[in-house]
C-alpha positions in Angstrom: 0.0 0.0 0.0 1.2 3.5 -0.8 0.2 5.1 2.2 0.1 2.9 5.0 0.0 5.1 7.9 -3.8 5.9 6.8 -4.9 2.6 7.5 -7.8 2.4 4.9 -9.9 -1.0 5.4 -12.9 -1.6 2.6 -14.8 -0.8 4.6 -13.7 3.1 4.4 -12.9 2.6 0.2 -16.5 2.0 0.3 -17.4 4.9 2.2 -15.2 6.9 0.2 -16.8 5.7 -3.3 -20.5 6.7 -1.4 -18.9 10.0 -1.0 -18.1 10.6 -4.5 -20.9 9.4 -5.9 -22.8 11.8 -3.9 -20.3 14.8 -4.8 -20.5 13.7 -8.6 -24.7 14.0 -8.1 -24.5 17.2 -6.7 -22.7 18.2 -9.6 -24.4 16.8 -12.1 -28.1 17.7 -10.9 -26.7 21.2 -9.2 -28.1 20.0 -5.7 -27.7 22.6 -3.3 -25.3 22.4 -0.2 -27.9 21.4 1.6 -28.9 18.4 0.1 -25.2 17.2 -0.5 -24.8 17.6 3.2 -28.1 15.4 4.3 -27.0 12.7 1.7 -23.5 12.7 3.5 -25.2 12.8 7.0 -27.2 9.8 5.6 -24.6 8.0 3.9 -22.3 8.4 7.1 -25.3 7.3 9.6 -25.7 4.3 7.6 -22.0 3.4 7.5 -22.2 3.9 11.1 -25.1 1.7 11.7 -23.8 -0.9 9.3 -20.7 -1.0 11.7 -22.6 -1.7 14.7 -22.7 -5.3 16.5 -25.8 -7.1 17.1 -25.8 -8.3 21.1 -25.2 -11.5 21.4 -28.1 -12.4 24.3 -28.5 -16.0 25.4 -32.9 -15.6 24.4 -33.4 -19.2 25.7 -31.0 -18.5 28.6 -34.3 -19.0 30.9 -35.3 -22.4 29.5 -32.0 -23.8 30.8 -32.8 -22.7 34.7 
């Protein structure tokens, strides 16, 4: 890797694609700033959220008592 001190997973090159696709919309429909920055804000809450680790609860854990 070129730059290794980044650190860049796929996880990020994905993000980073989401981000220019929306930045290439904007441009090419003339959104305003505002709805290039709630597409980011969605694009980033759904990275976020895709991040996130279900809890691993025992939902039997009562049968074996």
């Amino acid at each position: 890797m070129m730059y290794s001190y980044l650190k860049l997973g796929p996880r990020d090159g994905v993000l980073i694609i989401a981000a220019l696709i929306m930045l290439v919309l904007t441009l090419v429909f003339k959104w305003s700033v505002w709805e290039f920055l709630f597409s980011m804000v969605a694009i980033i809450i759904a990275f976020l959220a895709g991040r996130m680790k279900p809890d691993k609860k025992n939902v039997l854990a009562f049968l074996k008592k």
